[in-house]
C-alpha positions in Angstrom: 0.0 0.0 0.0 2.5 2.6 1.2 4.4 1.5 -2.2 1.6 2.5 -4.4 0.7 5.2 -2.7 4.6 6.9 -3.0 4.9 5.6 -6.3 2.4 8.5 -7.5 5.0 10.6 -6.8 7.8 9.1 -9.0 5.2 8.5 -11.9 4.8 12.5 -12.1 8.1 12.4 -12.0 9.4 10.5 -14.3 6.4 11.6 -17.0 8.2 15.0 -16.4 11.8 13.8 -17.0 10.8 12.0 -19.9 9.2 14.8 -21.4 11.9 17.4 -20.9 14.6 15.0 -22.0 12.3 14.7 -25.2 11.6 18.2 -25.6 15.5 18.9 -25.2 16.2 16.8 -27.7 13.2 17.9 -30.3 14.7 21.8 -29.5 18.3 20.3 -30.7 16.8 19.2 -34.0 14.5 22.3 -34.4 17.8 24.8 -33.8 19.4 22.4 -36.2 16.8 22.6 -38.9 16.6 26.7 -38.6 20.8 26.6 -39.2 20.7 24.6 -42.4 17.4 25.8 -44.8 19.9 27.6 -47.5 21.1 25.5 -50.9 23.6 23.4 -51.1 26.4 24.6 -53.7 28.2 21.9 -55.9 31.0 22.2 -58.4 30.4 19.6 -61.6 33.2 17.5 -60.0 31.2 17.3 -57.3 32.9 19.5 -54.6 31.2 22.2 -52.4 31.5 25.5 -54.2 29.7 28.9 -54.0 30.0 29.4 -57.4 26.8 27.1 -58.3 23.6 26.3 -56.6 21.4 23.0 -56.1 18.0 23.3 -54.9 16.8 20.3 -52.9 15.2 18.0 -55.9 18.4 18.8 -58.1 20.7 17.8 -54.9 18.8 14.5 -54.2 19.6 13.7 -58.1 23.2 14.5 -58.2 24.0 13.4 -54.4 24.6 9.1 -55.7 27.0 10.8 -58.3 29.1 12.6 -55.8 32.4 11.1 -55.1 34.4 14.0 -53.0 33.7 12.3 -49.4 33.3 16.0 -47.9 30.9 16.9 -50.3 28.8 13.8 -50.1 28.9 13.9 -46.4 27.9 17.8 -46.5 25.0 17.1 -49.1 23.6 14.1 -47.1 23.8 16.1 -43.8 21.8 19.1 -45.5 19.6 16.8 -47.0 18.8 14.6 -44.2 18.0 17.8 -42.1 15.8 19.4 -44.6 13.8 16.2 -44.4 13.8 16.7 -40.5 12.5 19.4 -40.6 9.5 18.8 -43.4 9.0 15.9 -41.0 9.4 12.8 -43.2 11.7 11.1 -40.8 12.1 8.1 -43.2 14.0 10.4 -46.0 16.0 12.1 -43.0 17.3 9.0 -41.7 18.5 7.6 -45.1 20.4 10.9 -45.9 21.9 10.9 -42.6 22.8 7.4 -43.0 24.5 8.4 -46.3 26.2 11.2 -45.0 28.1 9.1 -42.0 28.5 6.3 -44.6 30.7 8.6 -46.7 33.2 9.4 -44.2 34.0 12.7 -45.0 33.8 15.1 -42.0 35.5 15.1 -38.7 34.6 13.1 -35.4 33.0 16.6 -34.2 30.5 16.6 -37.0 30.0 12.7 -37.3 29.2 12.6 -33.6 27.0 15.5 -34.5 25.0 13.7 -36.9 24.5 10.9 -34.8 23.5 12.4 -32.3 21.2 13.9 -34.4 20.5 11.0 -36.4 19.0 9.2 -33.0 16.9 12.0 -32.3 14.8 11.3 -35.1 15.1 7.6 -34.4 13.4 8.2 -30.8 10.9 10.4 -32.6 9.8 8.0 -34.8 9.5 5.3 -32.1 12.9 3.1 -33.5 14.1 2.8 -29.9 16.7 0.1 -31.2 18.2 2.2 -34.1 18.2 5.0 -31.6 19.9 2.5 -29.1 22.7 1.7 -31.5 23.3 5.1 -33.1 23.9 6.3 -29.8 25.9 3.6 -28.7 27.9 4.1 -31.6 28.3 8.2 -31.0 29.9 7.2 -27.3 32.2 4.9 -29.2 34.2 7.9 -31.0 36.9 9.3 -28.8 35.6 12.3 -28.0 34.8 13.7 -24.4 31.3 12.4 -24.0 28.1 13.9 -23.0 25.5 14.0 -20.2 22.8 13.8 -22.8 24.2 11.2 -24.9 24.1 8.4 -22.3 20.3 9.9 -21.0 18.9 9.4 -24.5 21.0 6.3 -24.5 19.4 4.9 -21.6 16.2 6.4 -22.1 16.2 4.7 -25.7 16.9 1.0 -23.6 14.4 2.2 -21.6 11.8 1.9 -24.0 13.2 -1.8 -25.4 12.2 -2.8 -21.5 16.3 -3.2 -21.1 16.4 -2.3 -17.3 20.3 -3.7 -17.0 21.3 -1.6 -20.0 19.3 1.2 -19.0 21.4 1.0 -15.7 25.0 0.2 -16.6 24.4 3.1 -19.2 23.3 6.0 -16.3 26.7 4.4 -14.2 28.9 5.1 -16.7 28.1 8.8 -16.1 29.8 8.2 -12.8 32.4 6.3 -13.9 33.5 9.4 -15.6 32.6 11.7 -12.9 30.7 13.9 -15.6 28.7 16.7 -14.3 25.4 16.5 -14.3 23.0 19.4 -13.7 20.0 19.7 -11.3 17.4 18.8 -14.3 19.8 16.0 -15.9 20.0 14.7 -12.2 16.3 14.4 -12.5 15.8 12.4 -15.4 18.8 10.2 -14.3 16.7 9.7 -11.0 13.6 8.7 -13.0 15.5 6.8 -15.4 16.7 4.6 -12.1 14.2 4.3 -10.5 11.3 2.4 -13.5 15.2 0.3 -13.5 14.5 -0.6 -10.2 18.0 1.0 -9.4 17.2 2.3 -6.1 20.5 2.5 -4.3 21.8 4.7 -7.4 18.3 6.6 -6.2 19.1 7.1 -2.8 23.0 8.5 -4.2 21.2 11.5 -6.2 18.4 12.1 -4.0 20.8 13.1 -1.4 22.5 15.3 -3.9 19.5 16.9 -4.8 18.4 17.6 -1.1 21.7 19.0 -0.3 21.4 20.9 -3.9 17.2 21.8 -3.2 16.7 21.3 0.5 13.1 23.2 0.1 11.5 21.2 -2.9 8.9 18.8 -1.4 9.6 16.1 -3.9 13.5 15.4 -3.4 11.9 14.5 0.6 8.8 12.4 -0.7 10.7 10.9 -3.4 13.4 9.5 -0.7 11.0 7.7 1.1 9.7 5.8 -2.0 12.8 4.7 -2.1 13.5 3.3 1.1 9.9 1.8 1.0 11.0 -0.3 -2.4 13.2 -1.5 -0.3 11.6 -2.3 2.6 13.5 0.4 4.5 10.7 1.2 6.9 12.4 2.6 9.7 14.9 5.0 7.1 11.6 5.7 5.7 9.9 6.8 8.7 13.3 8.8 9.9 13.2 10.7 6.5 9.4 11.4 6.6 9.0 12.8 10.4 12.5 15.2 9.6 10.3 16.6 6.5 7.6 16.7 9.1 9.2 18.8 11.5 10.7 20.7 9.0 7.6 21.4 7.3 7.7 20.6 4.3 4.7 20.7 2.1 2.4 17.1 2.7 -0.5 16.1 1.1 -3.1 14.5 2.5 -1.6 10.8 1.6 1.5 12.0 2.8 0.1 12.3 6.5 -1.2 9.5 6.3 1.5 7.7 5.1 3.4 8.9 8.1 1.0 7.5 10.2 1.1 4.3 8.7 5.2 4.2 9.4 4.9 5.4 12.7 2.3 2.1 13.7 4.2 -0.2 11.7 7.6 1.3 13.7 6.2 0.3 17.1 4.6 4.1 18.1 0.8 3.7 17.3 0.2 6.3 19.7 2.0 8.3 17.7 0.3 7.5 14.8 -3.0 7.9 16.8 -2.2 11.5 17.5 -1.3 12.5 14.2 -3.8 11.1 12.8 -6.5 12.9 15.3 -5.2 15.9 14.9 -4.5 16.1 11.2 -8.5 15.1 11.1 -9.0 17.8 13.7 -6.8 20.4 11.3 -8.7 19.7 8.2 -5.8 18.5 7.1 -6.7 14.5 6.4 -10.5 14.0 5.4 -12.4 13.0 8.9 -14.4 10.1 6.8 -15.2 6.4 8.1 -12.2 5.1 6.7 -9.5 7.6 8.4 -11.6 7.0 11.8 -11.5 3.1 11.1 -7.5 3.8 10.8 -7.3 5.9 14.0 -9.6 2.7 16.3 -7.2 0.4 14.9 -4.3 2.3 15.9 -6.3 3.5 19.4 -6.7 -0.4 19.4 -2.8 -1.2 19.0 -1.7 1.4 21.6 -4.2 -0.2 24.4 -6.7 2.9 24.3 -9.9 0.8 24.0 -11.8 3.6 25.3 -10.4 6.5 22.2 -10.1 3.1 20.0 -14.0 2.7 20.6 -15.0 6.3 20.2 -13.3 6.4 17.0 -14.8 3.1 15.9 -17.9 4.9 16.7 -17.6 7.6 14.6 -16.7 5.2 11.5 -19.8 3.4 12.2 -21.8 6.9 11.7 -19.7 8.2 8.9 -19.4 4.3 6.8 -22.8 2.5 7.8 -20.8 -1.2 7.7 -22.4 -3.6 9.6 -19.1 -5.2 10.1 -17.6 -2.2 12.3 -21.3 -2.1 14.1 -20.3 -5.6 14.9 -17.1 -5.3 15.9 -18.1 -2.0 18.1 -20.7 -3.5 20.0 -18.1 -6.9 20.8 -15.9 -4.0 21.6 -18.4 -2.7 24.3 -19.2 -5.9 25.6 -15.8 -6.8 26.5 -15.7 -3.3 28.4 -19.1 -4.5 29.9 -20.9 -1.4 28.6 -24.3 -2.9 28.1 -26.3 0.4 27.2 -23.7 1.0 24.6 -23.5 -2.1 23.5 -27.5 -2.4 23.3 -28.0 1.0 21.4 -25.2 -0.2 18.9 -27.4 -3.1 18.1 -30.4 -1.7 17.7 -28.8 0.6 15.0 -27.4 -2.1 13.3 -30.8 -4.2 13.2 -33.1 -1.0 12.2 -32.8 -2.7 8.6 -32.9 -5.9 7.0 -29.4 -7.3 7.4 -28.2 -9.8 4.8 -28.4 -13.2 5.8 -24.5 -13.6 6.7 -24.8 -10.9 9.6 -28.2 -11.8 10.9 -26.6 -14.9 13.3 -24.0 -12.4 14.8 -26.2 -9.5 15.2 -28.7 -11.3 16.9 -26.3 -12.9 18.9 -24.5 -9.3 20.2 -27.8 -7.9 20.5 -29.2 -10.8 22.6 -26.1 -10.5 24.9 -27.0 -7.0 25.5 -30.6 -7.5 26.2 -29.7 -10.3 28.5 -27.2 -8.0 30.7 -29.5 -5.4 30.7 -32.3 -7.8 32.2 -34.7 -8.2 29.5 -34.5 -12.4 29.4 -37.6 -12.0 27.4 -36.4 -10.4 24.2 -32.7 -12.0 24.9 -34.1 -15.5 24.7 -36.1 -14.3 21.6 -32.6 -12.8 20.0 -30.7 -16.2 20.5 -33.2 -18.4 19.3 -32.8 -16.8 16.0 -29.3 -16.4 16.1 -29.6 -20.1 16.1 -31.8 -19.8 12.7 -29.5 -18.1 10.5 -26.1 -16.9 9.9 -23.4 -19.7 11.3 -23.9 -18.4 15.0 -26.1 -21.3 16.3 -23.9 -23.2 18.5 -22.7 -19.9 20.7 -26.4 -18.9 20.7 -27.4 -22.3 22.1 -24.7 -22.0 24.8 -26.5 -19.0 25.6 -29.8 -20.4 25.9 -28.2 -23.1 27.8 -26.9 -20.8 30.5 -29.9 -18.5 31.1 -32.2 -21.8 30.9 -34.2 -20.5 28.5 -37.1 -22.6 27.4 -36.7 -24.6 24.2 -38.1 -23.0 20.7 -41.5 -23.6 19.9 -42.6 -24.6 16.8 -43.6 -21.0 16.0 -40.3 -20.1 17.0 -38.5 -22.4 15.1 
């Protein structure tokens, strides 16, 4: 449950990583296409010159009849990022395939292209071809970039290759490269759908050191330590946010609650939890007030554990917690109570699976309160229906009721 529920925040998360390591790229190709719109200018033998120009269709034509490696390279390049930009990603990617094939510019450029080149393979959904252009962009030996291994892994990502996809966000450390507060980010979210969670914990505490007043980096730690079943790191990091106050939503508080009963202080989680109701804070509905009995229950305080069972009962209507309120009443021998919770619970027709307990609990309470009459009544038809028989015939048999008569029965 607390799983789930923190996970929420590392879906938003990672939606937003994913989309601003898309946009980054999609603004690359977009500057890119704005840089390179003029004509290509080719001498007969098929070397760049000013002296002549090619318009697109007369390049394309002449471009398989180009032998100069620089110029075929340069032609390919313009081409493929005219087609990027008119959006036929098909034509794009053989041009830039044409371009590298030719071998004509320097490492700068080629690693350029590729770059490039993977862009529009993401774009048009070819995570593998992205995958191996990229792959083959870290290969030249060239300082490498941040963004090459996020798109990399982001790219192995989308194959469903969670080992890749971490091995290629650890290289990044490997070569202590730099990454900013955004790149951190994406690296996080890329991590964490890996499953990676120790490498979470690592940039979560560089970006609470880095933004020690954005609510995420806090909420997001704890998700970690909960994949992990780190419930007691967990709890530590969520009660420091806590006191620090730090921004919590309403599943937040309650999440805190949760740790705090499953970390041996259900009192603690008791208060909270009564006093984020009382706050507005955390919705004071039957479910919340069924939390706070049972954690009333766990800390020993049957009397606040039945008041707050009570009002769940009002807010929820559930004949199970009317049930379990009025046993709760009977084992602190408050008949009246107990007697009034029963006759709430019977004012309708109960389905047949509660009508052998109800009558039972409600028999009890008519017995203690003196009336045998309408007790014996209760039992005999807790013996009717509804699996409570034999404990209603013990009853019987201790107040020595008379047998049912065959109206009775």
């Amino acid at each position: 449950m607390w799983i789930e529920r923190m996970s929420g925040h590392f879906s938003r998360v990672f939606g937003v990583a994913c989309v601003l390591l898309m946009c980054s790229s999609q603004a690359g190709l977009a500057e890119q296409r704005g840089q390179y719109r003029s004509k290509v200018l080719i001498t007969p033998d098929g070397e760049l010159d000013k002296g002549a120009e090619l318009s697109i269709e007369e390049l394309e034509k002449q471009i398989s009849s180009i032998e100069q490696p620089y110029a075929k390279s340069s032609a390919g390049r313009h081409l493929a990022r005219h087609y990027v930009e008119a959006r036929e990603y098909g034509k794009a990617i053989e041009y830039y395939q044409t371009a590298l094939a030719a071998q004509g510019l320097s490492d700068i450029a080629n690693r350029e292209m590729l770059r490039e080149l993977a862009q529009v393979y993401l774009l048009s959904e070819d995570y593998p071809g992205a995958a191996q252009t990229l792959e083959r962009a870290l290969r030249i030996d060239l300082l490498p970039e941040v963004s090459d291994y996020l798109l990399l892994a982001q790219a192995y990502h989308k194959m469903s290759k969670y080992v890749a996809v971490v091995a290629t966000l650890d290289h990044m450390e490997e070569k202590r490269l730099t990454l900013s507060t955004l790149q951190m980010r994406q690296a996080l979210a890329l991590y964490y759908r890996a499953g990676a969670y120790a490498q979470c914990e690592k940039l979560l505490a560089r970006l609470l050191e880095l933004e020690p007043d954005r609510p995420d980096n806090w909420h997001l730690l704890v998700s970690v330590y909960l994949q992990q079943n780190k419930k007691r790191q967990a709890l530590d990091q969520l009660a420091l946010a806590w006191e620090k106050s730090v921004p919590f939503s309403e599943r937040d508080i309650l999440l805190l609650a949760d740790l705090q009963a499953v970390n041996k202080n259900p009192y603690g989680a008791a208060e909270l939890l009564a006093e984020a109701m009382a706050q507005r804070k955390v919705k004071a509905g039957g479910d919340n007030y069924r939390k706070l009995f049972r954690f009333w229950l766990l800390a020993r305080e049957k009397d606040k554990a039945a008041q707050a069972l009570m009002k769940a009962v009002q807010l929820s209507d559930d004949i199970e917690l009317y049930l379990y309120l009025a046993r709760l009443q009977m084992e602190q021998r408050d008949w009246q109570p107990m007697h009034q919770t029963m006759l709430a619970a019977c004012a309708d027709q109960l389905q047949d699976k509660y009508v052998g307990r109800a009558n039972l609990l409600l028999g009890v309470s008519q017995l203690k309160l003196g009336d045998t009459v309408a007790a014996r009544r209760s039992f005999i038809n807790a013996t009717l229906v509804g699996g409570a028989n034999a404990r209603a015939g013990q009853w019987l048999e201790f107040m020595d009721a008379e047998p049912a008569t065959k109206d009775e029965a």
